[in-house]
GUSE-797627 format. One record per residue: z, y negated, x negated of N, C-alpha, C, CB in turn. Coordinates in steps of 0.05 Angstrom, whole numbers, plus 5000, padded with zeros to 4 digits. Atoms other than C-alpha are relative to their C-alpha. Glycine has a CB too. Layout:
REM residues N
ZYXZYXZYXZYX...
REM end
This chain:
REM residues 376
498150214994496456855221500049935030499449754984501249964981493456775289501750135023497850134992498149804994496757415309503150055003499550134988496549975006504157305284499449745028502149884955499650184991503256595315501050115034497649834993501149944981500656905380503750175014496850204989497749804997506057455378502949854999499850224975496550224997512956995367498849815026501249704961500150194973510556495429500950175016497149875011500249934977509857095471503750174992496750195009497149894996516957385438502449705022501650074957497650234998520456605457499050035033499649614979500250074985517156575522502950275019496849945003499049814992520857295539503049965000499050204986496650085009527757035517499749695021500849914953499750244986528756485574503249744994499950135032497550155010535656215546497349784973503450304982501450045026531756145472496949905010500150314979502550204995525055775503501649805017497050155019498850204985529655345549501749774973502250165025498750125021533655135484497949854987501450184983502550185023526654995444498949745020496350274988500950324988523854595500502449755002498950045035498650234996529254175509500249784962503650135015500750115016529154005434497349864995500650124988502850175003521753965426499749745023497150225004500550214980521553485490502049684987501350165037497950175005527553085455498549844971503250184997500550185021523452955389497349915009500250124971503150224991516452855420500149745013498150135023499450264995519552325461501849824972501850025029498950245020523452085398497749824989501650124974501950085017517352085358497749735013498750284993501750174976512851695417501349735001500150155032498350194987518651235439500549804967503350185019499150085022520051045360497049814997501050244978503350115008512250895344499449715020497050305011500850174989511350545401502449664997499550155029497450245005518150085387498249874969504650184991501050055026515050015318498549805000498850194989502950054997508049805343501249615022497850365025499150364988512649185391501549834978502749995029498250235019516848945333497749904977503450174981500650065011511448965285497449755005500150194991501850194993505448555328500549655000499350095027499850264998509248015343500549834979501549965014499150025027510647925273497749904987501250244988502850145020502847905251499349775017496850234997501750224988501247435311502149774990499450015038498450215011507046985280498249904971503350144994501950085031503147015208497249915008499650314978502350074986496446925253500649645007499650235029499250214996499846285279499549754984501850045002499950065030502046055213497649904980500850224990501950045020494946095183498549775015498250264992501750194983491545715243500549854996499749995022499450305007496145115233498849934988501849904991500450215029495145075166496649944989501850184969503150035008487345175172499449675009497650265021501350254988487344575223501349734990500150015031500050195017491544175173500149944967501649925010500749975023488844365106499449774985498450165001501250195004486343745062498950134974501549745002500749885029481843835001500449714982496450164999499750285015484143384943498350064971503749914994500949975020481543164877502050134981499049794994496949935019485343624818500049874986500850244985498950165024485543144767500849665010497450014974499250204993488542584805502350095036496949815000498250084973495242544855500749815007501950085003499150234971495842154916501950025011498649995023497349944987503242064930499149915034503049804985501349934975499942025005500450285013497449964995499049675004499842715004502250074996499150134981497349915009506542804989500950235024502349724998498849764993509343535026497849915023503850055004502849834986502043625054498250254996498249864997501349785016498744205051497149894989499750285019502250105016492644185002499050184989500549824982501749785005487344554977498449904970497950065029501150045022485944524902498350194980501749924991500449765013480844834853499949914969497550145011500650065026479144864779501350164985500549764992500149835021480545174720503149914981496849974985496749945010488045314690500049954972501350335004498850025031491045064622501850084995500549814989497349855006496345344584500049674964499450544990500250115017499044844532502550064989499149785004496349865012505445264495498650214980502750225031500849825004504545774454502650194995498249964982497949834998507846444468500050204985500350075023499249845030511446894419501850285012502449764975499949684999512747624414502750004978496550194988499550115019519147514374501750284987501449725007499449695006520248264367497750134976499650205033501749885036513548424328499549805001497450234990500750175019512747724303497249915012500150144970502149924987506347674348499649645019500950345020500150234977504346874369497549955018500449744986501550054992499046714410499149675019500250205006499750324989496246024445498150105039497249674969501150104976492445784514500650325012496549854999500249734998494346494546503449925025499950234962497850124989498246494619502150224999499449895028497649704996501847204610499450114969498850315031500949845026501647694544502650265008500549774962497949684980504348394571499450134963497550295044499649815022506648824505500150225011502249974984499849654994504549604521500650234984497850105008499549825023508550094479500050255019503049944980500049684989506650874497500950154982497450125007499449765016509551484484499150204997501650075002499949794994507352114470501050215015500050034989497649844985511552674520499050145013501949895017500049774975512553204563499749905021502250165004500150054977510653214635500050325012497749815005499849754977512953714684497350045014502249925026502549944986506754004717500950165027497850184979498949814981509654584755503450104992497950274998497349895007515954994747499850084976501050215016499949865019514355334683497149854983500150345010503050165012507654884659500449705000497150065020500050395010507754174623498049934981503049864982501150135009503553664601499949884985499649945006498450185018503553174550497749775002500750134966501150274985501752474571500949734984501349985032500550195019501251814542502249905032496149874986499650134985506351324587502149854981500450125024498150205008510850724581502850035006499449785010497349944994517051004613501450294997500349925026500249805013520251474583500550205022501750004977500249764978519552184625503250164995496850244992496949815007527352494640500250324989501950025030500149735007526953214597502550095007499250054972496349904995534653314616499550295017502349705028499749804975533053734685496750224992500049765039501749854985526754044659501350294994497049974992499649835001526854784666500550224970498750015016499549825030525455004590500549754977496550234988498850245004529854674548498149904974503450054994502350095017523854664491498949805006498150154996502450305000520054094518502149745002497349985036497850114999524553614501499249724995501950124982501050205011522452834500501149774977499449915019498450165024525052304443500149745022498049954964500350314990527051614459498349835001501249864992501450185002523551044464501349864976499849865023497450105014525150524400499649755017500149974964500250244993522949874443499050045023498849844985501549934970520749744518497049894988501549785035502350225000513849474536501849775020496450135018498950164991515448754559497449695006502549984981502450324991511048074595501549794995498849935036499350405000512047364570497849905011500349824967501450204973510346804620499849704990502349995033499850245017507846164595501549845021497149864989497450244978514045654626497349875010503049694979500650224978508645164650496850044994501549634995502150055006501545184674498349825019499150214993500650194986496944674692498050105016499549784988502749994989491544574744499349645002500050195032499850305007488843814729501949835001498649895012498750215005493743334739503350185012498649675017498249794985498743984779500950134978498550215022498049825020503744424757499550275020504249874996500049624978503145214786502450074997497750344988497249944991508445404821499850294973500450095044499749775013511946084785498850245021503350034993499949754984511046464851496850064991500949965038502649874999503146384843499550124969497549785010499849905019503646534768499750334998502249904994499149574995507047244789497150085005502750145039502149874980499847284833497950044974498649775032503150095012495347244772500550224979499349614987500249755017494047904743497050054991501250255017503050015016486947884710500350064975498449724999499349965032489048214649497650014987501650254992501749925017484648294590501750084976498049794995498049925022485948704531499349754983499450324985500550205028487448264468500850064974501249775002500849945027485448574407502149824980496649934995498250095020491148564352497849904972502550284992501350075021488948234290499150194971501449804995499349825032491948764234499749934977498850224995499250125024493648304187502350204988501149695006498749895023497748484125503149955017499249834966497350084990503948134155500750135034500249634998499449864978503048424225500950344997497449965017499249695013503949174196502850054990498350064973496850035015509548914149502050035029500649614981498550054980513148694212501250375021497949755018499349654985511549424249501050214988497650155009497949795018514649814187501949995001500050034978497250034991520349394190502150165025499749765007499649844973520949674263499950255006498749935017500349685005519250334249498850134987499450125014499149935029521050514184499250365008504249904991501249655004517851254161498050115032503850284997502349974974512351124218498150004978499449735029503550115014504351204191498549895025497750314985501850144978500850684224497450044996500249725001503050015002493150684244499449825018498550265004500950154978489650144269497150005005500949734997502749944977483750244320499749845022500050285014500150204983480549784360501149875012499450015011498650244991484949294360503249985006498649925023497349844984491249714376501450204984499250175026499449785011496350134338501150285007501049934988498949705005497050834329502050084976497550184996497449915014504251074305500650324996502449875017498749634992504151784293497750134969498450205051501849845011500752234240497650014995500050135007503449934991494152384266499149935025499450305000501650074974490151944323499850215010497549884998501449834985485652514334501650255013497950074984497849874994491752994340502549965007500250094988497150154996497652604373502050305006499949725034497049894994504552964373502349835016501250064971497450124985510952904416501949824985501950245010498250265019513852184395498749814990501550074974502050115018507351914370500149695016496750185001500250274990507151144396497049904999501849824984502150114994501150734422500649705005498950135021499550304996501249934412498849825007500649914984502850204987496849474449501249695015498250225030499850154992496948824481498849935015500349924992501050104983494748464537499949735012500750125012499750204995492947794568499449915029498949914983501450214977492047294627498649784988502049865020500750245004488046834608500149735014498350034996500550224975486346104639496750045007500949624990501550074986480846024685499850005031498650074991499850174969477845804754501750245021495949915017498349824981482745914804501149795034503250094977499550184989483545624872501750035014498549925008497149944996489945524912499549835029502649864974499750124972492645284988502749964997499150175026497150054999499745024983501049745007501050054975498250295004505244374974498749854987502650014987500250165017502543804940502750004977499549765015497450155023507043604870500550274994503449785013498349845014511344154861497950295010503749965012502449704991505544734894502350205002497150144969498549774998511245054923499350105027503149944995500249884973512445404992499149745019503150165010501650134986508444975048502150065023496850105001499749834968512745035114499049845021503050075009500150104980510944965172501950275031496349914999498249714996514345575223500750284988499350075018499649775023513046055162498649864978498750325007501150095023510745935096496749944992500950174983503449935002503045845077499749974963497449685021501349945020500946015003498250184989501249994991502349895006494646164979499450114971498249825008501549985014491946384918497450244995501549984985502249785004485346694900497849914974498150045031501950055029480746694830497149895008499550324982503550145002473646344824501249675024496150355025499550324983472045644870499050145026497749644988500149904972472745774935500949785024501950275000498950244988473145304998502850125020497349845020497749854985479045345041499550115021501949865007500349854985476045525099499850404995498049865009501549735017473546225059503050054990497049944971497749824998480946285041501650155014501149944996498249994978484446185112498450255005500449755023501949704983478146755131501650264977494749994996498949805018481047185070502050104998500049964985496749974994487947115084500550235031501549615009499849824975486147385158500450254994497750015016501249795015482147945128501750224992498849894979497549905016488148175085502750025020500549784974497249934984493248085142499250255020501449705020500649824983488748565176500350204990498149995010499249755025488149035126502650054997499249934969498149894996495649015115501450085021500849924991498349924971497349205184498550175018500849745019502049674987492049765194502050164997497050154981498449745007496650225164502450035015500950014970498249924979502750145208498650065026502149785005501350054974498550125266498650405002496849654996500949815000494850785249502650274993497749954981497649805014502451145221500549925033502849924965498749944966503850955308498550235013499549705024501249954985498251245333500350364987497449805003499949645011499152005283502550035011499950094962496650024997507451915300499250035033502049634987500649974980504751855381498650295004498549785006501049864998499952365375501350304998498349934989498349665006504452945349502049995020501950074964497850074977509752685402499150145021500349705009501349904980504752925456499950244990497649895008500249735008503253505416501450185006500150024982497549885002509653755409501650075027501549834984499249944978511153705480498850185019500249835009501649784991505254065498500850214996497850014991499949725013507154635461502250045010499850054970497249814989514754705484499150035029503549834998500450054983512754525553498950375007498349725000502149784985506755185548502950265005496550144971498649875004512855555517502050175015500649904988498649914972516655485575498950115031501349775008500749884973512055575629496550074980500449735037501949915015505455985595497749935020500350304991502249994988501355835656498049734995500850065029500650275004499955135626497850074973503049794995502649945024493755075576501350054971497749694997499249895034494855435505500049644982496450304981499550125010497454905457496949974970502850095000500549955019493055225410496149884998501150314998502950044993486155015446500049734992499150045032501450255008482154455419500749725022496650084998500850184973482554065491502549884995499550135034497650175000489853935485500049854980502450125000500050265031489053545414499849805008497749994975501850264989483453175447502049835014497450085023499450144975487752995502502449854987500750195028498750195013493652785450499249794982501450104991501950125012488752395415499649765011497850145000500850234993485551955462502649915016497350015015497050154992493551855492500249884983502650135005498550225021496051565433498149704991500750204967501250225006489651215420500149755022497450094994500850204977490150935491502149814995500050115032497650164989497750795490499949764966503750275009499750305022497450335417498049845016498950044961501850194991491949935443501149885028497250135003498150074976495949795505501949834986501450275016498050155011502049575468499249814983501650144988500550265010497849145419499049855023498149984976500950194991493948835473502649895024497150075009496350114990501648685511500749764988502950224988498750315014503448265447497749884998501649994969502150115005497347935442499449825022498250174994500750204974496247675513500449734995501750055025498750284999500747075505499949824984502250015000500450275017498346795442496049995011501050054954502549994996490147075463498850075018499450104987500049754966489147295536497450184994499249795043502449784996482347485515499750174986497649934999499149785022484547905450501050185013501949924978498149754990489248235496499350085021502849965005501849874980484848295558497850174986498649785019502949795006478948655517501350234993497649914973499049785018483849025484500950295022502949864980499249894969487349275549497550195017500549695020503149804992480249465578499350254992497749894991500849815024478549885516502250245008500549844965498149785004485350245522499450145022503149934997501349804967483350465601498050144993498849835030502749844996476750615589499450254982497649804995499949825023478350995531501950365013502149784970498549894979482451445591498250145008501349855019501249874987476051685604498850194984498549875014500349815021475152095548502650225005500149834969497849914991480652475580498750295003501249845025501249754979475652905624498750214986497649905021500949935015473853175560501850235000499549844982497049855001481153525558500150205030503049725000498049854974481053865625497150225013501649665034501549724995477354525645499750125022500950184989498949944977476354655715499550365002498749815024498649784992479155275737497450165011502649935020502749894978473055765765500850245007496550044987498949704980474256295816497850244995499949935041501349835005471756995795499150195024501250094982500149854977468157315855499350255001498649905014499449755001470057925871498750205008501550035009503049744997464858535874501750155015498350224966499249764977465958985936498150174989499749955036501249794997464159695923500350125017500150114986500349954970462260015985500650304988496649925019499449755004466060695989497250145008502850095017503049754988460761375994501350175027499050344967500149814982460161636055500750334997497649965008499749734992461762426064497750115009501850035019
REM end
């Protein structure tokens, strides 16, 4: 591979029209690719130091209240409540007949047996909830059945936290499922024949099996289970009364499970805004790095006397560029809300310039052996 590679550079370099055409492209997307990342890396900073902002307020005007007592005092303050969640409704499954009590979610999981594309000519057969499209596959034999019912989540309308109501948005946040073991009563069965009439049911830990043979499922076979949220401790950072959106120049809502103080949230919330904004930050610096790359390489294409693309040194050297130039552009947006976030950062990106000398090979002069002609 090596060899072909080797061999087409040295055909493009020979064709000066056809290497003048490639460099001008490659030079046109390495700067796209560079010039894009780095636009990326300004619209997106100023954006986390806005959510950075946002959290600081609301750390330095957090209050912690009692939950089983409100102080219209508090009224559209932020507040920091903990304790342990009630549900007082009970929610119904009104498809299989299925009620349940204190419980803040109940997710119904119906699976199917089916086909799964593997490769072009090789399939699988997989247990899932949505049915897999057999239309486009390639052999028209694997063919999947319908579904007769979705899986579907009921949300208990109202739940408490002592004397509070939880908003819906933090509701959405509260995914702690546990399975919850069907009963398999006489009348729960009745109900699932009703529904699917010339099915053989089996019930196993807690869950039915619609098909034939457990130990041998076939294409169509169904899987019936259930799931819960339960209540417990859960602590929150929001609106007093209504525990809705908090504003202050952006929104502040918290939630997180167990008792926890607020300080240990606002640090958690950081934590997590950091975490979510590694990943753009690191998609600048691979998007930079191939930018250089890429220029290297049309650049050698065009003029060969420039270092092989193919040598380890040039990577290096697109490497610690990109690493230099993000760290530059975050510590840019950063100055003005942190001078010293964006002065260390700034530093780092120079000094990190010196990993450069790593990239560059000095040139050594081969001295030239005189052989002394023989005398006669």
């Amino acid at each position: 591979m090596a060899k072909i590679t080797t061999s087409l550079s040295q055909q493009l370099q020979q064709s000066r029209m056809v290497a003048m055409l490639i460099t001008v492209i490659g030079l046109f997307l390495g700067l796209w690719l560079g010039i894009n990342a780095t636009i990326d890396l300004m619209v997106n900073e100023p954006e986390t130091i806005y959510h950075v902002k946002t959290l600081a307020a609301g750390k330095n005007t957090v209050i912690s209240v009692d939950v089983d007592q409100v102080d219209i005092n508090n009224e559209n303050k932020l507040i920091h409540i903990t304790g342990e969640t009630t549900v007082d409704e009970i929610i119904l499954d009104k498809l299989i007949k299925i009620e349940v009590v204190n419980v803040i979610k109940l997710r119904r999981i119906l699976q199917i047996y089916q086909w799964q594309k593997n490769t072009e000519q090789n399939y699988d057969k997989v247990w899932s909830e949505q049915i897999i499209d057999s239309k486009k596959f390639y052999d028209a034999k694997h063919n999947n059945p319908t579904i007769p019912f979705a899986s579907r989540t009921f949300i208990a309308k109202q739940v408490i936290l002592g004397d509070f109501i939880v908003s819906h948005t933090l509701i959405n946040n509260m995914n702690h499922y546990q399975k919850l073991p069907m009963k398999g009563l006489w009348q729960e069965q009745e109900n699932l024949r009703t529904l699917l009439p010339n099915k053989k049911l089996h019930f196993i830990d807690g869950e039915y099996f619609i098909g034939e043979n457990p130990e041998q499922p076939k294409i169509g076979d169904l899987k019936l289970s259930f799931m819960a949220v339960l209540p417990e401790n859960i602590s929150i950072i929001t609106k007093q009364i209504q525990l809705s959106n908090y504003k202050t120049n952006d929104y502040i809502e918290l939630f997180e499970y167990g008792i926890l103080t607020s300080n240990r949230m606002f640090r958690n919330a950081r934590v997590s805004l950091f975490t979510k904004n590694l990943k753009p930050r690191l998609e600048s610096v691979f998007a930079i790095f191939i930018g250089v790359y890429i220029i290297f390489n049309v650049l050698w294409i065009a003029s060969p006397s420039l270092l092989d693309p193919n040598n380890f040194r040039i990577w290096w050297f697109a490497f610690v560029t990109a690493i230099s130039l993000t760290l530059a552009v975050i510590a840019f947006s950063w100055y003005d809300y942190n001078s010293i976030v964006g002065k260390t950062l700034f530093i780092i990106s120079i000094s990190n310039l010196y990993l450069l000398k790593f990239s560059y090979k000095p040139q050594t002069l081969a001295l030239e052996t005189m052989v002394p002609s023989k005398i006669a």
